[in-house]
FIROSE-125523 format. One record per residue: residue number from 1; residue in three letters; z, y, x of N, C-alpha, C in turn. Coordinates in nm, 2 decimals, padded with zeros to 4 digits, m for minus. Layout:
NUM,ALA,Z,Y,X,Z,Y,X,Z,Y,X
...
***
This chain:
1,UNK,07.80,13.86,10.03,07.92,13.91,09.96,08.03,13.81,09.98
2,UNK,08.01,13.73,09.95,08.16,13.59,09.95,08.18,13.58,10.12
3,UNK,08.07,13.59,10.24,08.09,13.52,10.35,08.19,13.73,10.38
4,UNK,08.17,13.86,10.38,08.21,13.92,10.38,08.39,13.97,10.30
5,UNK,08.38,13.86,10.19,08.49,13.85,10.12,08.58,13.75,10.19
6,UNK,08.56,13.68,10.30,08.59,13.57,10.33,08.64,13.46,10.31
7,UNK,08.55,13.43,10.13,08.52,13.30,10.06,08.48,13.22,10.16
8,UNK,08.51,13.09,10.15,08.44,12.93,10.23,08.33,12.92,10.13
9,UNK,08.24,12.88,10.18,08.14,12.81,10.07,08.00,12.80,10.16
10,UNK,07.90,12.68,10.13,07.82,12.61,10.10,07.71,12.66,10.07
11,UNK,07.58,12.70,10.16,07.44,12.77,10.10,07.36,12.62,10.11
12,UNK,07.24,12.60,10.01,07.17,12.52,10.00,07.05,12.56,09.99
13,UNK,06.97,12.57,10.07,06.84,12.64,10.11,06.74,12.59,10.00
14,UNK,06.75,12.59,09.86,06.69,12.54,09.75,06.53,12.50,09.76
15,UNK,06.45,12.59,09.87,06.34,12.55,09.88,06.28,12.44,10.01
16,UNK,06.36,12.40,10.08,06.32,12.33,10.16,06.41,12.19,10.12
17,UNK,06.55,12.20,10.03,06.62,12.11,10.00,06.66,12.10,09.81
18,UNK,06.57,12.11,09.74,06.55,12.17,09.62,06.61,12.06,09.52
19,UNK,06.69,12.05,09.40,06.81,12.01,09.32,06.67,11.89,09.27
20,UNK,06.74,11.77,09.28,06.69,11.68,09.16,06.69,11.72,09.03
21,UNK,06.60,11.59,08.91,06.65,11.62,08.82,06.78,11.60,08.74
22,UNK,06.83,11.51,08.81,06.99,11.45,08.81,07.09,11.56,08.82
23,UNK,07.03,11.59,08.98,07.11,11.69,08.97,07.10,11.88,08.88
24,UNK,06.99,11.85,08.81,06.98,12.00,08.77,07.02,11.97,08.61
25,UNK,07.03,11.88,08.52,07.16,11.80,08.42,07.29,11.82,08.43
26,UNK,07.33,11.79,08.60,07.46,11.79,08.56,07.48,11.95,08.58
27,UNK,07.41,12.03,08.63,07.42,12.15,08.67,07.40,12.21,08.53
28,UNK,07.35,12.21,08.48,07.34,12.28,08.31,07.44,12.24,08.24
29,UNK,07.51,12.13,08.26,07.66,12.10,08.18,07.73,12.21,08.23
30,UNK,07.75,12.22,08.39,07.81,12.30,08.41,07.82,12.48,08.41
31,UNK,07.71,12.46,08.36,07.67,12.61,08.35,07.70,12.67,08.18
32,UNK,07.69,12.53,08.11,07.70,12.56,07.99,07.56,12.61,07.91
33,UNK,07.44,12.51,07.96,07.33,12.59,07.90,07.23,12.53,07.92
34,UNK,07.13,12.53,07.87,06.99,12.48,07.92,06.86,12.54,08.00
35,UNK,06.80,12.46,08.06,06.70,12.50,08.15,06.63,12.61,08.12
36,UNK,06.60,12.67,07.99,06.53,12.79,07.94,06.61,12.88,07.97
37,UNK,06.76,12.89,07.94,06.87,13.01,07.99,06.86,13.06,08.11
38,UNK,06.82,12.97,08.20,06.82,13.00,08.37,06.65,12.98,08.42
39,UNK,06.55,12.98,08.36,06.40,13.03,08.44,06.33,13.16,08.41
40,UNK,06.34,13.11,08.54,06.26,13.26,08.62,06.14,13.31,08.52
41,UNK,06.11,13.43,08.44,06.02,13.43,08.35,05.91,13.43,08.44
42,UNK,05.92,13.49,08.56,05.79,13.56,08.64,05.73,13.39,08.67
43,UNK,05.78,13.38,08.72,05.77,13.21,08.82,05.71,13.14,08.71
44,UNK,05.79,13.11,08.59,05.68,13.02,08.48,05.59,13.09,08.46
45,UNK,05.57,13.26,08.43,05.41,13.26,08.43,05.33,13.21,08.50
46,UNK,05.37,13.26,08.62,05.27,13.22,08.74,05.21,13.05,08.77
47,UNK,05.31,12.98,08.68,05.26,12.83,08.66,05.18,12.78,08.54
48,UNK,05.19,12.92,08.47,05.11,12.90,08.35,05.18,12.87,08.26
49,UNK,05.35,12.86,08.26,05.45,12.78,08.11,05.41,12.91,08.07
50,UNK,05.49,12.87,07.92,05.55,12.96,07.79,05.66,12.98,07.81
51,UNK,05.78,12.91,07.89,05.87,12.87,07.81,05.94,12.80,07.69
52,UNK,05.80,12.78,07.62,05.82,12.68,07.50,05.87,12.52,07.51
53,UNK,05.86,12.48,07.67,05.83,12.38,07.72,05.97,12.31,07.67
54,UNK,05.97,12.14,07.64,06.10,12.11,07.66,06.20,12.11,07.76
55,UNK,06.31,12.08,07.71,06.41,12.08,07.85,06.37,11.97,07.92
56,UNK,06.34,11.89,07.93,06.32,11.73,07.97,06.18,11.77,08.08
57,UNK,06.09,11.85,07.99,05.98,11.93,08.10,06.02,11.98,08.16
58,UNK,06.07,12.11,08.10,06.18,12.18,08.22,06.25,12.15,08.38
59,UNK,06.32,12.08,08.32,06.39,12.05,08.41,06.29,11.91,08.54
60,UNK,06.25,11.86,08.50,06.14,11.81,08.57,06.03,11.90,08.66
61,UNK,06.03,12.01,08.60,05.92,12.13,08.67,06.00,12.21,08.77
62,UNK,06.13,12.23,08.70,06.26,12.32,08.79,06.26,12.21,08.98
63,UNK,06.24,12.05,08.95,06.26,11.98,09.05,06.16,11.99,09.12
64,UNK,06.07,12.03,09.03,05.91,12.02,09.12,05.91,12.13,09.19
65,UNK,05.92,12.24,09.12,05.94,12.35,09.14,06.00,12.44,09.16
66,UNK,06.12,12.45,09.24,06.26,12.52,09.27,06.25,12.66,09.26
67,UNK,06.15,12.75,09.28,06.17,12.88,09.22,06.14,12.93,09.07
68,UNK,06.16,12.81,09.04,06.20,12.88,08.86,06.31,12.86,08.81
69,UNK,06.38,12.81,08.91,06.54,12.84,08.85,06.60,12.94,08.88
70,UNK,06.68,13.03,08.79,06.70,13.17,08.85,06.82,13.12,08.93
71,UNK,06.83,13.22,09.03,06.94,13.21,09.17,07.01,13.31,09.20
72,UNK,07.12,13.35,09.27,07.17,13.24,09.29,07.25,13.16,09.16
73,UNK,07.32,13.09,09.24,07.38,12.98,09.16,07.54,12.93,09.20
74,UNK,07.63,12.98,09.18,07.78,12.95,09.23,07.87,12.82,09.17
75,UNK,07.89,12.68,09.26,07.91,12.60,09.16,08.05,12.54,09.24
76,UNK,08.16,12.54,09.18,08.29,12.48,09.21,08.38,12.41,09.12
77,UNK,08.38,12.29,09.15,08.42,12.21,09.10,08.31,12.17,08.97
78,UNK,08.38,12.21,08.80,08.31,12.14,08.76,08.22,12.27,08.66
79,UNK,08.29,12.42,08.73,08.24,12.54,08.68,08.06,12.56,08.75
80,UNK,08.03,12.61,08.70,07.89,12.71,08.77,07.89,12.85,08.67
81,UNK,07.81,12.94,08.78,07.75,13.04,08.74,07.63,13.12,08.78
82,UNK,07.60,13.18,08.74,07.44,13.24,08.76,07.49,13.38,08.84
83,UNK,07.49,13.43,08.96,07.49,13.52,09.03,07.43,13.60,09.03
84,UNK,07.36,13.68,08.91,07.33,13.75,08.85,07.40,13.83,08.77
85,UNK,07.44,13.96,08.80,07.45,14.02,08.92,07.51,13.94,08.98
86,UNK,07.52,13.93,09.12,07.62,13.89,09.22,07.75,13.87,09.22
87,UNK,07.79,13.98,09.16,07.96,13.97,09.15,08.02,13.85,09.01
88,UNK,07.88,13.80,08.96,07.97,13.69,08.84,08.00,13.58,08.97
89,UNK,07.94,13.55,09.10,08.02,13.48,09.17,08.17,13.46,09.19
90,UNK,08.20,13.55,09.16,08.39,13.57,09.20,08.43,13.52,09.04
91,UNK,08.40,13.50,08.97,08.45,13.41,08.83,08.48,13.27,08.92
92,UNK,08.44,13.25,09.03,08.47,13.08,09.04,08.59,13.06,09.13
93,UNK,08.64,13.24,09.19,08.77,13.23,09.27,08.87,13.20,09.18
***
């Protein structure tokens, strides 16, 4: 959608180059939210969470784990958003 819109931007192949937990902190600043807001319910079944887990777990599992953060993920400057649907991407034009 954005490369069709002929937005510039940056794909990061999450599973072969997957977010620290450094970096998935400052990414939840930016999102405005914590790690429970953005996992994949299916994905933590499949690992066996609750979701009860703390963020601190969380976000340690999200690094271990890169398909339990929900995706995409649209981040400019000091905004992000959850691309879900797709079109909240264009909040960061």
């Amino acid at each position: 959608m954005l490369k069709d819109a002929g937005i510039e931007h940056e794909y990061r192949e999450y599973t072969e180059d997957p977010l620290t937990a450094t970096e998935l902190k400052a990414l939840f600043g930016k999102l405005k939210c914590g790690p429970r807001d953005v996992l994949r319910k299916r994905d933590a079944k499949t690992l066996g969470l609750s979701g009860d887990e703390s963020d601190a777990q969380l976000i340690k599992l999200m690094a271990q784990h890169p398909t339990l953060l929900e995706r995409p993920i649209g981040i400019k400057g000091r905004q992000a958003v959850v691309g879900r649907p797709v079109e909240n991407l264009l909040e960061l034009i």
